[in-house]
Backbone as CSV, one residue per row, in Angstrom:
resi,resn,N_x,N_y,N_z,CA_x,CA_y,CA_z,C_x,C_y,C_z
1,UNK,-31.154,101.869,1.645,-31.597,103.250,1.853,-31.820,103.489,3.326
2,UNK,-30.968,104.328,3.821,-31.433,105.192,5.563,-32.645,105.527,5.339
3,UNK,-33.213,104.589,6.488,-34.791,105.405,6.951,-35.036,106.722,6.954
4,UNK,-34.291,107.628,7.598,-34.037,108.749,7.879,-33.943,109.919,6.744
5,UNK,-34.011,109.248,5.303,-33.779,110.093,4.586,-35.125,110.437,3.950
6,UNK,-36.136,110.321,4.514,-37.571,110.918,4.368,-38.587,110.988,5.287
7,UNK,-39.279,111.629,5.357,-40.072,111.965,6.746,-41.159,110.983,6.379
8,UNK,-41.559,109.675,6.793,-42.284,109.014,6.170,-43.580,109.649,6.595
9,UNK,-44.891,109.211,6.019,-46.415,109.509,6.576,-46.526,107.958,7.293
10,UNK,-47.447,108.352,8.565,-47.306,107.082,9.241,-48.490,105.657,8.803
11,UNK,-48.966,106.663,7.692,-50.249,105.428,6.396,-49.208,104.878,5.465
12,UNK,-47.960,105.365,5.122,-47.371,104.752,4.155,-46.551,104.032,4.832
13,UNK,-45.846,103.695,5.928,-45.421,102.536,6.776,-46.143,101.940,7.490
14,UNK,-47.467,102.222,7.461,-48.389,101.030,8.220,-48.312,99.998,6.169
15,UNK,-48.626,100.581,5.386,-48.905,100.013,4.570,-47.978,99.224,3.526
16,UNK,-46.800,99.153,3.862,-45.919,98.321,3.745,-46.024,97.026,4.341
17,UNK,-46.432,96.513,5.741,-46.682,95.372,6.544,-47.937,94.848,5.586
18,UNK,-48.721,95.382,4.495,-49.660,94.204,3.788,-48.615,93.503,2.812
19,UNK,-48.384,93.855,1.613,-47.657,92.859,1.185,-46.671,91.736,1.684
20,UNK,-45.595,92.038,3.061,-45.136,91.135,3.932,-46.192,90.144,4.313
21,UNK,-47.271,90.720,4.726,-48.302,89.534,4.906,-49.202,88.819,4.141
22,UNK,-49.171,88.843,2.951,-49.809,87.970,1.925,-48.186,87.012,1.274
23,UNK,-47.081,87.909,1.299,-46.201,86.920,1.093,-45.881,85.896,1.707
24,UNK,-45.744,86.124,2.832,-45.907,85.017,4.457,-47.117,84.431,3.616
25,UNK,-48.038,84.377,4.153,-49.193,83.675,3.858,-49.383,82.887,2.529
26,UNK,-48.901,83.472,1.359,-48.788,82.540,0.568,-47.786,81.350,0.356
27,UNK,-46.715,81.837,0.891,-45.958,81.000,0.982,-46.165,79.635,2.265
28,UNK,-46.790,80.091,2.792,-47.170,78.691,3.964,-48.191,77.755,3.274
29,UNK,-49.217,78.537,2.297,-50.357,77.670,1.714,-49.636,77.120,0.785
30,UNK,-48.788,77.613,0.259,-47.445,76.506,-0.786,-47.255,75.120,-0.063
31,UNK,-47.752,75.200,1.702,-47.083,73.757,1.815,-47.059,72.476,1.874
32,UNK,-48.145,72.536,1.139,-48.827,71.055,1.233,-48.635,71.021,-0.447
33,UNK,-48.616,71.657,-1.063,-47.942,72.005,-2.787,-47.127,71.233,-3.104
34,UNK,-45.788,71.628,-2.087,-44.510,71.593,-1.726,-44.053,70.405,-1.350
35,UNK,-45.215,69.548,-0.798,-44.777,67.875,-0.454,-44.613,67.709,1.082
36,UNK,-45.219,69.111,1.714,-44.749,69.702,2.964,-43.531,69.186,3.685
37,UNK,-43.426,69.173,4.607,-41.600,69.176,5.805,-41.409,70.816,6.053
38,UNK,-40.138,70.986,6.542,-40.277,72.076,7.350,-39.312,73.145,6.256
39,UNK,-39.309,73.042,4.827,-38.714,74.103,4.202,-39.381,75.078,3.862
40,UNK,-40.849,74.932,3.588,-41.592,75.666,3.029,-42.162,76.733,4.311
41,UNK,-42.339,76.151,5.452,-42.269,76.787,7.139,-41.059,77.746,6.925
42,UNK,-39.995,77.425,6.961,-38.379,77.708,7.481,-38.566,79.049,6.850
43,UNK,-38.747,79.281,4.971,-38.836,79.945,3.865,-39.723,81.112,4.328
44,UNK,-41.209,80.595,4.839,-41.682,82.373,5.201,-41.498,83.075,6.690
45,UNK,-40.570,81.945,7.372,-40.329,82.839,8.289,-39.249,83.823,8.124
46,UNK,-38.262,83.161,7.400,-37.386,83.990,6.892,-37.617,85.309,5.868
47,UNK,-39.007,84.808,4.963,-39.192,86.330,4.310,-39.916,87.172,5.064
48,UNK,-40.584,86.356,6.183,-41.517,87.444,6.825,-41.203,88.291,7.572
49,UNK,-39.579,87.560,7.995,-38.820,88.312,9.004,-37.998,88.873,8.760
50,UNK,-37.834,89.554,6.761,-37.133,90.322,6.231,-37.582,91.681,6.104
51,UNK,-39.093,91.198,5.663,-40.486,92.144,5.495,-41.104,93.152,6.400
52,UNK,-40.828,92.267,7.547,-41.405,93.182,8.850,-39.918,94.026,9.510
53,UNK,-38.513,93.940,9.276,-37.739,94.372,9.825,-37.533,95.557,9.263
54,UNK,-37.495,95.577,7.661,-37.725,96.853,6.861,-38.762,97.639,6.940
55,UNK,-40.469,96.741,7.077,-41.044,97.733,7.322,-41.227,98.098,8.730
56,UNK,-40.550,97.230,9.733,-40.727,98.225,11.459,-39.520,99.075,11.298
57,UNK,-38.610,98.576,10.481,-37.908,100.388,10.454,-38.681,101.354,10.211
58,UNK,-39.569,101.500,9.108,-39.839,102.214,8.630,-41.175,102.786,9.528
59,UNK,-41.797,102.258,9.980,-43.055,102.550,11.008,-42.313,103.099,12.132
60,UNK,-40.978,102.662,12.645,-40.064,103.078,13.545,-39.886,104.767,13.343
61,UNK,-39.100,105.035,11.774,-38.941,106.031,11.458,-40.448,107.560,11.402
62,UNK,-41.204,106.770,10.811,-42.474,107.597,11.033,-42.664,108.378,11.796
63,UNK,-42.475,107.214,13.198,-42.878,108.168,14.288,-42.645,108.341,15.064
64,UNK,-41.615,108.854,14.608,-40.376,110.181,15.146,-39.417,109.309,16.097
65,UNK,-39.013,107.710,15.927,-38.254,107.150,16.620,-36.867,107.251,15.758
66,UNK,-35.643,106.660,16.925,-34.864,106.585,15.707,-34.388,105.984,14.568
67,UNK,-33.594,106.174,13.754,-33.763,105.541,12.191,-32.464,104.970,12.862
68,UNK,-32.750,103.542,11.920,-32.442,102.212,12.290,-32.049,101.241,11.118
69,UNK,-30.788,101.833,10.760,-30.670,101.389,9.080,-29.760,99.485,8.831
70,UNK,-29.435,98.938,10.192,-29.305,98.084,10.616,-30.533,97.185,10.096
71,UNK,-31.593,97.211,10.721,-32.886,96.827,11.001,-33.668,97.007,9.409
72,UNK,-33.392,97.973,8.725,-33.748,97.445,7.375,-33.128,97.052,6.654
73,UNK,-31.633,97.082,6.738,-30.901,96.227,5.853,-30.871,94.733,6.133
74,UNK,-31.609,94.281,7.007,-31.909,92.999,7.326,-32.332,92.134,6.049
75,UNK,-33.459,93.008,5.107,-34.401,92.909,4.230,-33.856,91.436,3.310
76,UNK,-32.830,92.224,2.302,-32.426,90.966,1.673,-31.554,89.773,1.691
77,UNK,-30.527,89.935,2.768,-30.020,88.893,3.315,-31.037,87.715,3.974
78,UNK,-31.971,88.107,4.698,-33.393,87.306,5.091,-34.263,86.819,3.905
79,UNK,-34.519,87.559,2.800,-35.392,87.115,1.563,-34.583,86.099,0.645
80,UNK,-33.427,86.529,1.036,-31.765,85.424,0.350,-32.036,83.900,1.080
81,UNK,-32.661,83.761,2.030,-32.480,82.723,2.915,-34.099,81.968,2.302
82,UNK,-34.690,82.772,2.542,-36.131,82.370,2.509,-36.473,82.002,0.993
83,UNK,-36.179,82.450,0.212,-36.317,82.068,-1.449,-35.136,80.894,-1.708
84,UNK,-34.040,81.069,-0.989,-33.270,79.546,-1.248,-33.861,78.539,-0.937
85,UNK,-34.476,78.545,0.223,-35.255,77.737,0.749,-36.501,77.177,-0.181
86,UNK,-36.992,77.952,-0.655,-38.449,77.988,-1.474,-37.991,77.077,-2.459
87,UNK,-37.097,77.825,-3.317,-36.712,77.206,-4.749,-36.112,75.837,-4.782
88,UNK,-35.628,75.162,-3.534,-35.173,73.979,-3.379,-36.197,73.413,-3.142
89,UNK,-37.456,73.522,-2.388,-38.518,73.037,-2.499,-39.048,72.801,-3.620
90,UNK,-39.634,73.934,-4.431,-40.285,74.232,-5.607,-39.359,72.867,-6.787
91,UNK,-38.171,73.084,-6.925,-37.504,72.235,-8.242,-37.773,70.455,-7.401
92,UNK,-37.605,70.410,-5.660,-37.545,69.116,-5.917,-39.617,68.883,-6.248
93,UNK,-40.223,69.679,-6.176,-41.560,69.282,-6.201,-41.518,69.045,-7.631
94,UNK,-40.928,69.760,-8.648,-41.806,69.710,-10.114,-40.711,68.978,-10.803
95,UNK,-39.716,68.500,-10.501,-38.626,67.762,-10.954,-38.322,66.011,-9.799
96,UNK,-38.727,66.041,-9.236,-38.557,64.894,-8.172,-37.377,64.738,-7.278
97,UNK,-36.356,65.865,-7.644,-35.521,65.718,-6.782,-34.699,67.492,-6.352
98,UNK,-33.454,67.136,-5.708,-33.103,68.622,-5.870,-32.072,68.692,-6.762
99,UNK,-31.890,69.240,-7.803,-30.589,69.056,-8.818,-29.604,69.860,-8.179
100,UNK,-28.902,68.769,-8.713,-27.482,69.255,-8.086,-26.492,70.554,-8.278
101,UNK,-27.045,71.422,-9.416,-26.680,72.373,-9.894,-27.483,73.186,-9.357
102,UNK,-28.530,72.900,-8.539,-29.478,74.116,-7.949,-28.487,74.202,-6.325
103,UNK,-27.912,73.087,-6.079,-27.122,73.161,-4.446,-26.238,73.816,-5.128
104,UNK,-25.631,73.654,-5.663,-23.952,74.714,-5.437,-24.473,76.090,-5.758
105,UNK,-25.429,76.451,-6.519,-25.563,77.272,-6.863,-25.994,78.088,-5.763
106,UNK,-26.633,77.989,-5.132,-27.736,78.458,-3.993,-26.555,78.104,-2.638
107,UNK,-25.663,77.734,-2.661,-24.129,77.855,-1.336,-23.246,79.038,-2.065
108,UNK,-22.742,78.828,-3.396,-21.776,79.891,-4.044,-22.362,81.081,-3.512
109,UNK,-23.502,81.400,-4.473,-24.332,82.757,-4.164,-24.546,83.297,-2.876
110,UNK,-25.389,82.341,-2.326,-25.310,83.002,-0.669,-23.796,83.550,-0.219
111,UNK,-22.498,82.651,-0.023,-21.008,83.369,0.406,-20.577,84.221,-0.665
112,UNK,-20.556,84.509,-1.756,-20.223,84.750,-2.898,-20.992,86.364,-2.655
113,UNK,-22.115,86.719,-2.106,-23.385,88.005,-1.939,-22.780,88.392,-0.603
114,UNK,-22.795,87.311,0.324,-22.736,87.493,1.641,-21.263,87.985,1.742
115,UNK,-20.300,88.029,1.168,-19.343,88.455,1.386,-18.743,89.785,1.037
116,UNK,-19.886,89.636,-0.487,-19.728,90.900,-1.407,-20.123,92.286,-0.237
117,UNK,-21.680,91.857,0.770,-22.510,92.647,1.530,-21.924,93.366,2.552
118,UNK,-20.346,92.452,2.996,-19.276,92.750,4.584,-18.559,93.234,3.774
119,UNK,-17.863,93.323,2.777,-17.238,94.481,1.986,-17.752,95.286,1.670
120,UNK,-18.604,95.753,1.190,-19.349,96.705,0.850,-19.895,97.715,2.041
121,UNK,-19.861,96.753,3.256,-20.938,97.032,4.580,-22.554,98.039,3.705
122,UNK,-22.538,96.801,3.154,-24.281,96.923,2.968,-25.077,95.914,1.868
123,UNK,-26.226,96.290,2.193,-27.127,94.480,1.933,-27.065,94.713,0.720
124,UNK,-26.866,95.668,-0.155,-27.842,95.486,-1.545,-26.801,94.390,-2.339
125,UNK,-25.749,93.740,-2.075,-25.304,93.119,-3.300,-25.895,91.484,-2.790
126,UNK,-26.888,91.615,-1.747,-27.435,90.621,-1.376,-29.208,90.338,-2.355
127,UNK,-28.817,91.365,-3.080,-30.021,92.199,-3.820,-29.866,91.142,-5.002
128,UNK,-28.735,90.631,-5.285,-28.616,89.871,-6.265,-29.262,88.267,-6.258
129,UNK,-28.944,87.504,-4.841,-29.168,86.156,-4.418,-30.324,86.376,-4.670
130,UNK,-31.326,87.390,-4.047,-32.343,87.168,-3.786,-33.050,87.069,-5.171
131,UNK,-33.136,88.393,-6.084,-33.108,88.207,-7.180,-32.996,86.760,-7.964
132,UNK,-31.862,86.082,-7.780,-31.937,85.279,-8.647,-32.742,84.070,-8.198
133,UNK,-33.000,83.662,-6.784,-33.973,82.649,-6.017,-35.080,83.192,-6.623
134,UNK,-35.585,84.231,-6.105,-36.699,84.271,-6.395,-37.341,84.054,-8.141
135,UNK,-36.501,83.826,-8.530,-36.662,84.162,-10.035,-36.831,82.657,-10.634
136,UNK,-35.727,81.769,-10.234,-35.389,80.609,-10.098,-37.215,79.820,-9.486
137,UNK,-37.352,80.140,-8.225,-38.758,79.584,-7.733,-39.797,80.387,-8.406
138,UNK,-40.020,81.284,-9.099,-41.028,81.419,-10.010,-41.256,80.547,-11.341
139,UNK,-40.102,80.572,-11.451,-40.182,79.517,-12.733,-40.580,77.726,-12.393
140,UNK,-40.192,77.590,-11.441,-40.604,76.301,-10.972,-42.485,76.451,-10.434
141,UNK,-42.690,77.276,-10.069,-43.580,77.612,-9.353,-45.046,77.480,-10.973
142,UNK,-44.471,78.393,-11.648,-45.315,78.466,-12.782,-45.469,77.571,-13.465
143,UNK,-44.154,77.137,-13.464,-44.094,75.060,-13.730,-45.094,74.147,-13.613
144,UNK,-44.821,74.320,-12.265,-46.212,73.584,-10.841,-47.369,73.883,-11.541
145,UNK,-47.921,75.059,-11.579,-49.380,75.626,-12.530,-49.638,75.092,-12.921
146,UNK,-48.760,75.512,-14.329,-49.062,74.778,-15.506,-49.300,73.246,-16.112
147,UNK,-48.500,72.559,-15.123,-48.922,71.019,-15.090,-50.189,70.146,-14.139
148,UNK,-50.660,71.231,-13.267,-51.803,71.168,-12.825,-53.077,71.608,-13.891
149,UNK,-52.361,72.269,-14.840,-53.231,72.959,-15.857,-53.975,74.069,-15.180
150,UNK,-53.935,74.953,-14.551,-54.205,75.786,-13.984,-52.939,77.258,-14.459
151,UNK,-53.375,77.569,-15.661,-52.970,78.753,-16.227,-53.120,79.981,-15.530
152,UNK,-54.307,80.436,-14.397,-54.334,81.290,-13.991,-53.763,81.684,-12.838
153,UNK,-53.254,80.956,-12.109,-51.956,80.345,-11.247,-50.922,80.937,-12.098
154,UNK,-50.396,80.285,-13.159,-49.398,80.753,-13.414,-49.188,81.889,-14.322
155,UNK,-50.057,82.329,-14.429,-50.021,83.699,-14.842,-50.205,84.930,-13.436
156,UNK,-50.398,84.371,-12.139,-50.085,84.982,-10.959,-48.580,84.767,-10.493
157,UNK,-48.342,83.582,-10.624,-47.248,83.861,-10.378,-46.347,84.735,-11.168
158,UNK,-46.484,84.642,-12.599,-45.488,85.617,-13.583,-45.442,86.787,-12.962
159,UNK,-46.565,87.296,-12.603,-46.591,88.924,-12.124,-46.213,89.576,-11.107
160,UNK,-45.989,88.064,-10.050,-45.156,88.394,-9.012,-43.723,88.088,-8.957
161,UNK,-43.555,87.451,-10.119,-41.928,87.238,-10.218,-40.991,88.543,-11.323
162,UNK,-42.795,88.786,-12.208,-41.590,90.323,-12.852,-41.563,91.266,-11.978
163,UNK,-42.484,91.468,-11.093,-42.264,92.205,-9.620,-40.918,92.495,-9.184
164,UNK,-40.844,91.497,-9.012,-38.685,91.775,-8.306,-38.244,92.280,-9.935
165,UNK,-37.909,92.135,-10.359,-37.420,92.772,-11.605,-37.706,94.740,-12.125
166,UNK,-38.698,94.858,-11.108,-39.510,96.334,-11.586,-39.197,96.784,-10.642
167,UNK,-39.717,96.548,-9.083,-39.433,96.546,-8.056,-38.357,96.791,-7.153
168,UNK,-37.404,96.267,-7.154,-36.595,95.441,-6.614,-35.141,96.859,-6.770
169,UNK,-35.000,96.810,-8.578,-34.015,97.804,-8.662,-34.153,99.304,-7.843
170,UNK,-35.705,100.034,-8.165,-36.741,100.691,-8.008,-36.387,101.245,-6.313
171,UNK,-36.414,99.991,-5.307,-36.319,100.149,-4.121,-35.099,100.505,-3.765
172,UNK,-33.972,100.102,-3.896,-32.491,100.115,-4.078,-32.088,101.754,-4.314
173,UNK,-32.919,102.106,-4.987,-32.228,103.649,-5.751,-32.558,105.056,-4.192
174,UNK,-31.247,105.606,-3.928,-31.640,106.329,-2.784,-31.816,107.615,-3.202
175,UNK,-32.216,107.605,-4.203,-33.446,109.479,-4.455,-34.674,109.000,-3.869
176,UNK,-35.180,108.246,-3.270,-36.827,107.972,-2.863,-37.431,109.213,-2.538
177,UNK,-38.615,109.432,-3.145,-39.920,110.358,-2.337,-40.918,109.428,-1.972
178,UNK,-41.653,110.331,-1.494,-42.901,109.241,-0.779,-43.892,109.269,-1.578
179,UNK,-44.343,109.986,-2.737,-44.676,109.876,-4.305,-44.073,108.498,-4.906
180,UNK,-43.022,108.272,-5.191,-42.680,107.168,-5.451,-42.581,105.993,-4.620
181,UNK,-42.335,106.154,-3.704,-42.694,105.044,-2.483,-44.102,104.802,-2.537
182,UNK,-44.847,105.279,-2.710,-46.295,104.854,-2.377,-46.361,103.710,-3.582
183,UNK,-46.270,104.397,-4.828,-46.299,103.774,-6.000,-45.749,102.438,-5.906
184,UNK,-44.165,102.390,-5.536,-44.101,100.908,-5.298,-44.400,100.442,-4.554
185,UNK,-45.131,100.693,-3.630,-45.895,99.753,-2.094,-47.314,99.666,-2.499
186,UNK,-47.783,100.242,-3.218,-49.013,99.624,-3.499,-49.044,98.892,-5.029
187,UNK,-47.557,98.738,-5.669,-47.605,97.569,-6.914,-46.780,96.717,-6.094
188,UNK,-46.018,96.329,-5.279,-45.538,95.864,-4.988,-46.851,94.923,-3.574
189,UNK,-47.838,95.691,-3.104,-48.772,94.834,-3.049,-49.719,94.347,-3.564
190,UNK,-49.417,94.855,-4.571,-50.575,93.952,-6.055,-49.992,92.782,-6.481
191,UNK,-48.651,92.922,-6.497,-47.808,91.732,-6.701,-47.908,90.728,-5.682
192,UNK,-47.836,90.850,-4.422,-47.787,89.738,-3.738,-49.094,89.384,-3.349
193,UNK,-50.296,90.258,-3.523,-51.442,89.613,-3.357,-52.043,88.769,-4.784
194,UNK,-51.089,89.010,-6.194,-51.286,87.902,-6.964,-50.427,86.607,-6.448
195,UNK,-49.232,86.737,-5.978,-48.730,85.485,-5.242,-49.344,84.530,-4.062
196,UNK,-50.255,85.741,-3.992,-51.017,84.849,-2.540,-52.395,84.579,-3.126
197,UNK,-53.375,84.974,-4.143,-54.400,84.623,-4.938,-53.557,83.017,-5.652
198,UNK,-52.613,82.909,-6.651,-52.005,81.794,-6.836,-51.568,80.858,-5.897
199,UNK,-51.013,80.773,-5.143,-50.917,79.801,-4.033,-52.350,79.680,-3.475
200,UNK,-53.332,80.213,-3.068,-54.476,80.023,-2.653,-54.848,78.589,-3.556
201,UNK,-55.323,79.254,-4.580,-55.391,78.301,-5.713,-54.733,76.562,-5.868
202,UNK,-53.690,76.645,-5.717,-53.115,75.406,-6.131,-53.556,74.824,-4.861
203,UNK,-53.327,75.334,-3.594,-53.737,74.961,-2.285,-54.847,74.404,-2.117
204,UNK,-55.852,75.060,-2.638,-56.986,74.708,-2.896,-57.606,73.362,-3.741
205,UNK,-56.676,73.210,-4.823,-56.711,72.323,-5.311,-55.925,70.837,-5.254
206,UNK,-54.959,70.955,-4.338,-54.528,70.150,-3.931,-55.645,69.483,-2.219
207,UNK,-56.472,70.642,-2.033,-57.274,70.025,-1.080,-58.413,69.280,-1.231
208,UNK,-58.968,69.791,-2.944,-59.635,69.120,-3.327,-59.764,67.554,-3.781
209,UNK,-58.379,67.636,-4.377,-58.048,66.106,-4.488,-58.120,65.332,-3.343
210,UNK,-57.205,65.619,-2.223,-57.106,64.811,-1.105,-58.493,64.667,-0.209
211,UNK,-59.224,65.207,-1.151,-60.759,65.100,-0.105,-61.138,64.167,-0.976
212,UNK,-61.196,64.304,-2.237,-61.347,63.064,-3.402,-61.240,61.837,-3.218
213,UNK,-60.335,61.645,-3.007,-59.164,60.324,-2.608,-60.050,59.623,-1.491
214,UNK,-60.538,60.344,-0.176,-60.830,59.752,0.728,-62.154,58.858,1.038
């Protein structure tokens, strides 16, 4: 969607940059979860730097600069990177390794989207990778929870993974008003501040142990 095709209010593009930042943030407290190394790092810089490009378009657009549809189509090709990343983490954490059907899958998709995106000249069929990573690391993720026995974890995560599913199409569709934009920016930060309440959590409890131990 062109920035340009709504006069944003400059409270409803400041308020897009919260959910980018509880997603960042949860995803870094994932990393000691995660078995830490530098994927779970790599992963929110890449979503954070999907998050903030869409929404500094959009804070761009506000006020009264120009619209910059480059700069938000950044969005899911970057969240494509950053959830591949995640979910290869996430399966080798709750499975012990990385299955081998999660690598081809996560190379096909990326060239397979990424190519679909330069034909098309535009991100949304990148709308798909991301989609399916993220969907892919929720399920591992809730995995993780649940074998910690920590149900309420993974019932945070569920809500941020049917998120992209509600969400996701929702954003994509270019009739937007700012009636409906609000609506999904403030479920869409309910969603990621349950992703970042759940990662808190496991984080937490993985700190508890290692204080245990000592």
């Amino acid at each position: 969607m062109s920035t340009d095709a709504i006069d944003y209010p400059i409270s409803l593009a400041i308020e897009d940059f919260a959910p980018v930042l509880f997603t960042t943030a949860g995803v870094l407290l994932l990393r000691r979860v995660l078995g830490g190394g530098p994927a779970p790092v790599a992963a929110a810089v890449f979503i954070g730097a999907g998050g903030l490009a869409k929404a500094g378009a959009k804070l761009i657009a506000a006020a009264d600069g120009p619209a910059l549809p480059w700069l938000s189509e950044m969005l899911f090709p970057l969240l494509t990177l950053g959830f591949a990343l995640l979910c290869t983490a996430a399966a080798r954490t709750k499975t012990g390794t990385s299955p081998r059907w999660l690598r081809y899958l996560v190379v096909g998709l990326i060239v397979a989207c990424g190519l679909g995106a330069l034909l098309a000249r535009d991100s949304i069929p990148m709308l798909v990778s991301t989609t399916v990573f993220a969907t892919i690391t929720g399920i591992y993720l809730i995995g993780i929870a649940r074998d910690r026995g920590d149900t309420v974890a993974a019932g945070l995560f569920g809500v941020q993974l049917l998120s992209f599913y509600v969400l996701g199409p929702l954003a994509s569709r270019p009739d937007q008003t700012v009636t409906l934009q609000w609506i999904e920016q403030l479920c869409n930060t309910a969603a990621q501040a349950a992703f970042l309440a759940a990662a808190w959590r496991l984080a937490a409890s993985d700190k508890a142990v290692a204080t245990g131990d000592k």
